[in-house]
Structure formats: structure tokens, C-alpha cells
C-alpha positions as CSV (number, residue, x, y, z in Angstrom):
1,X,81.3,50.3,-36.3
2,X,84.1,52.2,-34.7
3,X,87.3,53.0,-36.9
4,X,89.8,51.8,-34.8
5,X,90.6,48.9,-33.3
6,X,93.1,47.8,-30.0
7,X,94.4,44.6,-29.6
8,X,94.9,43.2,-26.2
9,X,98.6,43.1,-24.5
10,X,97.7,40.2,-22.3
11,X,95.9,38.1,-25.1
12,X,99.3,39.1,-27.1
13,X,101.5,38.0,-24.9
14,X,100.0,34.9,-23.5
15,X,101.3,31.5,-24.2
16,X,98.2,30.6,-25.5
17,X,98.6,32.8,-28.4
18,X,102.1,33.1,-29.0
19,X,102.0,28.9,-29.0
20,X,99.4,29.2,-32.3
21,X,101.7,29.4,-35.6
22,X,102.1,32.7,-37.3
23,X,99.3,32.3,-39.4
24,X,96.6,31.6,-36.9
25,X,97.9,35.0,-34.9
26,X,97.3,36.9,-37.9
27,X,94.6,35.4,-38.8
28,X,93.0,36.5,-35.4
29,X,94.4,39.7,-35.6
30,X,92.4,40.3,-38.9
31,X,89.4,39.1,-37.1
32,X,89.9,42.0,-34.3
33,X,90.5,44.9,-37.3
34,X,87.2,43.6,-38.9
35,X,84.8,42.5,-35.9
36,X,81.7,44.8,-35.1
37,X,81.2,46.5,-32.0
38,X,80.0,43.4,-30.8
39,X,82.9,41.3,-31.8
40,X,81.0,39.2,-34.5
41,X,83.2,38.7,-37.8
42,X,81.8,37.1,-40.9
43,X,84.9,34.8,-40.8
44,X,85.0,33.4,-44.5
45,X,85.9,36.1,-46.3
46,X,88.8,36.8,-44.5
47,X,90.1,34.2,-44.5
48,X,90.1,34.0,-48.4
49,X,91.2,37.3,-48.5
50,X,94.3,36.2,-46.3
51,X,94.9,32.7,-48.0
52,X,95.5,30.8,-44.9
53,X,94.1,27.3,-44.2
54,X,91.2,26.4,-42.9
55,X,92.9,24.6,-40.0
56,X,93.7,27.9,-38.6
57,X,90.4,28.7,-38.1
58,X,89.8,25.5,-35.9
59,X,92.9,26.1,-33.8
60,X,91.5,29.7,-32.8
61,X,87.7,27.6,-32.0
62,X,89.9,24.7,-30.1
63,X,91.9,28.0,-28.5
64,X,88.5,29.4,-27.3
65,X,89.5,32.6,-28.6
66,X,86.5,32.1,-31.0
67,X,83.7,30.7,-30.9
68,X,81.1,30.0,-33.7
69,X,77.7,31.3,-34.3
70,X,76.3,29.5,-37.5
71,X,77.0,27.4,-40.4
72,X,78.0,30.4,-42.4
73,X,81.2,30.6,-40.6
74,X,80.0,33.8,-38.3
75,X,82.1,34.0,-34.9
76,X,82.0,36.0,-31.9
77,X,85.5,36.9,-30.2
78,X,85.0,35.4,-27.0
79,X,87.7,38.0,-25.4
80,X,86.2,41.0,-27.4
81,X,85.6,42.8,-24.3
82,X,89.2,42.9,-23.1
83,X,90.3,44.3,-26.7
84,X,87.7,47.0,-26.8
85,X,85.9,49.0,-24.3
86,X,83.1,51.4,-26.5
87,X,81.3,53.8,-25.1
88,X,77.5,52.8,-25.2
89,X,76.5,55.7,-26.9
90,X,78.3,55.4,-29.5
91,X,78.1,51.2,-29.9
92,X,76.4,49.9,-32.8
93,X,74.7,46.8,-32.4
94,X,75.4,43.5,-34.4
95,X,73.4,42.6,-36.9
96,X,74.1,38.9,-35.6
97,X,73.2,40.6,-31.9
98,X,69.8,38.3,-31.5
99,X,71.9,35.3,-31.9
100,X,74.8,36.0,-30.2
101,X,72.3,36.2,-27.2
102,X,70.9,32.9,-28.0
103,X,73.4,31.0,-28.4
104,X,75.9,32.5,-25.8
105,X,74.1,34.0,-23.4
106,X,77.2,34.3,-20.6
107,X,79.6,36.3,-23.1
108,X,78.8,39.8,-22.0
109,X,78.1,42.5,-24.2
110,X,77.5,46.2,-24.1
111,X,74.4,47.7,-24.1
112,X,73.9,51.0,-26.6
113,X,72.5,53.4,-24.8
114,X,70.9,57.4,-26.2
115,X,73.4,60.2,-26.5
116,X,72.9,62.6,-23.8
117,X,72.6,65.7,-26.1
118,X,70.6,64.3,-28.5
119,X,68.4,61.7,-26.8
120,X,69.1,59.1,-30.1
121,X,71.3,56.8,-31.2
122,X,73.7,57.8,-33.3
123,X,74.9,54.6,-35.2
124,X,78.7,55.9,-33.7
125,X,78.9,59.4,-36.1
126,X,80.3,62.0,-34.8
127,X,77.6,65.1,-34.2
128,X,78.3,68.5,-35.6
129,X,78.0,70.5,-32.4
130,X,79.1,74.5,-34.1
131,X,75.8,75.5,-34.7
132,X,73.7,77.7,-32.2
133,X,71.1,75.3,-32.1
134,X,73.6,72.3,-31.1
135,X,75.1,74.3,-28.4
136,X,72.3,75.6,-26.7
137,X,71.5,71.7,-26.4
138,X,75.0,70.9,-25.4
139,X,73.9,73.8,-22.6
140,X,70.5,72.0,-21.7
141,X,72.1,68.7,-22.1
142,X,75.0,69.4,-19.7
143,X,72.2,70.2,-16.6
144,X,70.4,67.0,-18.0
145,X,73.9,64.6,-17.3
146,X,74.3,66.2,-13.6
147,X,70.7,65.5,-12.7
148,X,71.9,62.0,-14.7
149,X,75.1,61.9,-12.2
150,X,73.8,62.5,-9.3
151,X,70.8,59.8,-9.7
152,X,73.7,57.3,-10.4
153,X,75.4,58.3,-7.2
154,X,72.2,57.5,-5.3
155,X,71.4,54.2,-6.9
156,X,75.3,53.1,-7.0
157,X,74.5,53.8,-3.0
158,X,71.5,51.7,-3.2
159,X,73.4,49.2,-5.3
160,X,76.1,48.8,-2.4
161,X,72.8,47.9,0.6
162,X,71.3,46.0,-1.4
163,X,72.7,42.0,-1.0
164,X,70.0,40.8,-3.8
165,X,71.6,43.2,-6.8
166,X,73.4,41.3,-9.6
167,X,75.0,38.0,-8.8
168,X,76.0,36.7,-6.0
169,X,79.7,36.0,-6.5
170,X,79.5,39.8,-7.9
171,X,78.5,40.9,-4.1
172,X,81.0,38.7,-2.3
173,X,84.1,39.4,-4.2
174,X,82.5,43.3,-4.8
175,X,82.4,43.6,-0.5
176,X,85.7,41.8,-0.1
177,X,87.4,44.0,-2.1
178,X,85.8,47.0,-0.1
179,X,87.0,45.7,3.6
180,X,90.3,45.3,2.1
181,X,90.3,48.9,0.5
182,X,89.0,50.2,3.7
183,X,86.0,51.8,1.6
184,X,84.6,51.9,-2.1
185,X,86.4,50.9,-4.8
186,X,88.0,53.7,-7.3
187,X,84.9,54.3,-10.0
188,X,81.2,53.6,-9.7
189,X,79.6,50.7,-8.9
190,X,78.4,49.6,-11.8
191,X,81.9,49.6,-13.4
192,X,83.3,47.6,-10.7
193,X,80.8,45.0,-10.9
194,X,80.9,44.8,-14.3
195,X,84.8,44.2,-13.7
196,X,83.8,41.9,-11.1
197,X,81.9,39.8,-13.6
198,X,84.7,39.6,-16.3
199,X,86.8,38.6,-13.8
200,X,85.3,35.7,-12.5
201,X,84.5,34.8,-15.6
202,X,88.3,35.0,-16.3
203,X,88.9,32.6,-13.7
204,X,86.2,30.2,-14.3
205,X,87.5,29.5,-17.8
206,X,91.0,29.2,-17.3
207,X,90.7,27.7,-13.4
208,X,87.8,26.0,-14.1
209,X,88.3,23.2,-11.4
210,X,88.4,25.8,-8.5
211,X,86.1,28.4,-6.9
212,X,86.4,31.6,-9.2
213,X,85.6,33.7,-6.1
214,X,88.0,31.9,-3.7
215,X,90.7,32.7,-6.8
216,X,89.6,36.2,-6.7
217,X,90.3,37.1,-3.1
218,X,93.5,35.5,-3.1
219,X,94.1,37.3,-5.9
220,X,92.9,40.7,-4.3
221,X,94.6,39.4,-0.6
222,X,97.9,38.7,-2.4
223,X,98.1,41.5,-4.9
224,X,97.8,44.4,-2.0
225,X,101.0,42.9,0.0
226,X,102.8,42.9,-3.5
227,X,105.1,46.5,-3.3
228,X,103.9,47.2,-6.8
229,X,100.6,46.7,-7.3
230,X,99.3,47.4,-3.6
231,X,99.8,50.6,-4.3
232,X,97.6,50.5,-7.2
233,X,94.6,47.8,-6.8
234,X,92.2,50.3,-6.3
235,X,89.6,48.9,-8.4
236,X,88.3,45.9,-10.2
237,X,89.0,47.4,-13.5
238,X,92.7,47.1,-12.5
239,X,92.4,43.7,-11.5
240,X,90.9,42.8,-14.6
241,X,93.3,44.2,-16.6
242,X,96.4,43.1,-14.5
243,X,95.7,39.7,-13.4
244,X,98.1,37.5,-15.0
245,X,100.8,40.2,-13.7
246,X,100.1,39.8,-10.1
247,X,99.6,35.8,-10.6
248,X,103.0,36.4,-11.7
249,X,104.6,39.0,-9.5
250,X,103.2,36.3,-6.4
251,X,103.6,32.8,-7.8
252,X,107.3,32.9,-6.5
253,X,106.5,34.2,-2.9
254,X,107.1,31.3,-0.9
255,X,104.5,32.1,1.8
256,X,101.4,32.1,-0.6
257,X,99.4,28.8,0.2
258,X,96.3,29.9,-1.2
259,X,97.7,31.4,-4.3
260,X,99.7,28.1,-5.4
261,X,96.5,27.1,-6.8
262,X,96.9,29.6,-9.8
């Protein structure tokens, strides 16, 4: 499990959190500092550790900013993903990982993946790289991750003809973005869908009475005539991250039809 630990600025500044009492918002800010790389907390102990009542913990599940995995009080941050972004070669998986996927199979996760200079999993400790015999793999490894790159180049390529890769909301709102852009999207593909799917699962949960992708490409229509963030929508990873401020920065345009729905 990784040392350190961000908290999202969005989650902290929404009034779903900052509507919680005192208690409950630190008692889900423990639950970030302690949760695996996965986002799974063994909840009891911290919350006997912290004294707080046990109503706090069912104002964070009624929230949906947690969500339960078994009797023993084990939860799964249901934003984890938005608070931390780990590199997959360095993510170690829960131990609770199997039942996470049971039971909520439409959170997304991230998958571990080998280092590239060592073709292993490290369990996220740093390698000692001084030594001849480590470098001269760094050296091997290094030709290794540009073959790597360049094979992702052709398949992010392949990903972008094909119309039957990933989801289908993923390819409409992934192509809708692209006309409007005039071209790709900043990053690679696979980032940018992965945004994609955050996203609209973003909008299904909090807009969950209207089409998430109809939300989307208002929000992506909308957000590149605003002066500020025009300039900057350049991927989905920005959308993702700076949805509620262009929501905001457009909800009091008064020519915005379509976006009066968020």
C-alpha cells in the first residue's frame, strides 16, 4: 500500500460532504489515509480508534460515499478513484479484491500490471537501481518500453476504427469529443476512455433520471464556448476532473437549453 494519500478537492468541497457533521468528514477522511490501493478499509477499527458513533458510519453508506462489503464492517470507497490515481505497477491488490468484484462489479479498479525493468510485481517497493547489474536492465528495459510504446500507438489506432471496442456510450461520447477537438484527444486512448467511463458513470449517479451521454456532450458542447476552460478541455481526464466547474461556470448562461438539465 502506497504511503501517501490525496484527498479529492471536488469531494471536499461538495455540498454533499461539507452538509455531513464534522465527525462523519473525519471520519471519512480517516478512511482515505487508511484504505488500500483498492480503496477497501476495514472500517471498525477506526472507528474505535476515532470514538465517533456508529451513526456516522451510516450517513457516509446513505451518502454513497461508501459502500459495504460484508458483515465485518469492510467498505470500499466508492469515489476511490478520483482521490487516487496509482500507477499499476506499483498497485497492490486488496486482499478483499475477489469480493469487491463480486459484489460491485461497475466500481472500477486498477489493474496491477509487471514492472517494465524487472518483469514482476513489486508489492509497490521501491527497486535499488545503483548496481551494474540493475542498470544494464534499466538499459535493456528502456528498448523493451519503446517497442512497448510504439505497439500501444498502433493498437490506440486500432482502438479508435474499431466501433465494437469497450462500451458503447465510451465510443459515442469518445468520437464526439474528437469532432469537437478537430482530432484526438490529448493522451492515449486508453486513458481517455477510461476517463470517459468515470465520467459517465459520474453522471449516471448523480443525474440518474437523464441520459449520461446526452449530459456528457452538453457538457463537452458547453464547456469549449466557456473562455476558460475551452482553452483547456483537451481531454477527458480534464473533464473528469473539472466537471462540476464547468456545470458551474455555464449554469448561469442564459442561452444553455440543453445544460439546464444539470
Amino acid at each position: 500500500m502506497a504511503n501517501h494519500r490525496m484527498f479529492s478537492n471536488r469531494i471536499a468541497n461538495s455540498a454533499r460532504f461539507l452538509q455531513m457533521p464534522a465527525e462523519t468528514q473525519l471520519l471519512y477522511f480517516h478512511f482515505i489515509l487508511r484504505a488500500d490501493d483498492d480503496g477497501i478499509v476495514e472500517s471498525y477499527p477506526v472507528i474505535k480508534l476515532l470514538g465517533v458513533p456508529a451513526d456516522n458510519f451510516k450517513i457516509l453508506i446513505a451518502k454513497g460515499l461508501i459502500k459495504q462489503l460484508n458483515e465485518d464492517q469492510v467498505i470500499v470507497i466508492t469515489d476511490w478513484l478520483e482521490h487516487n490515481q496509482i500507477r499499476p505497477d506499483r498497485k497492490v491488490n486488496s486482499i478483499y479484491l475477489p469480493l469487491l468484484k463480486e459484489k460491485y462489479p461497475e466500481l472500477p479498479i486498477i489493474e496491477p500490471k509487471p514492472r517494465a525493468d524487472t518483469g514482476k510485481t513489486t508489492g509497490g517497493q521501491p527497486m535499488d537501481d545503483h548496481s551494474p547489474l540493475k542498470l544494464s536492465k534499466v538499459k535493456v528495459s528502456k528498448v523493451k518500453l519503446s517497442e512497448d510504446k510504439l505497439s500501444e500507438v498502433n493498437i490506440s489506432k486500432e482502438i479508435d476504427k474499431s466501433t465494437s471496442y469497450g462500451n458503447e456510450d465510451i465510443n459515442k461520447v469518445f468520437s464526439f469529443l474528437k469532432e469537437k477537438l478537430g482530432g484526438s484527444p490529448d493522451g492515449s486512448a486508453r486513458d481517455n476512455r477510461r476517463f470517459a467511463k468515470l465520467l459517465l458513470d459520474r453522471m449516471k449517479k448523480d443525474y440518474p433520471e437523464k441520459s449520461n451521454v446526452e449530459q456528457i456532450e452538453a457538457l463537452i458542447e458547453f464547456g469549449l464556448k466557456d473562455k476558460f476552460h475551452g482553452q483547456n478541455i483537451t481531454s477527458f481526464k480534464y473533464l473528469y476532473y473539472n466537471c462540476q466547474k464547468i456545470i458551474l461556470s455555464v449554469k448561469g448562461q442564459i442561452n444553455n437549453p440543453k445544460f439546464i438539465q444539470l
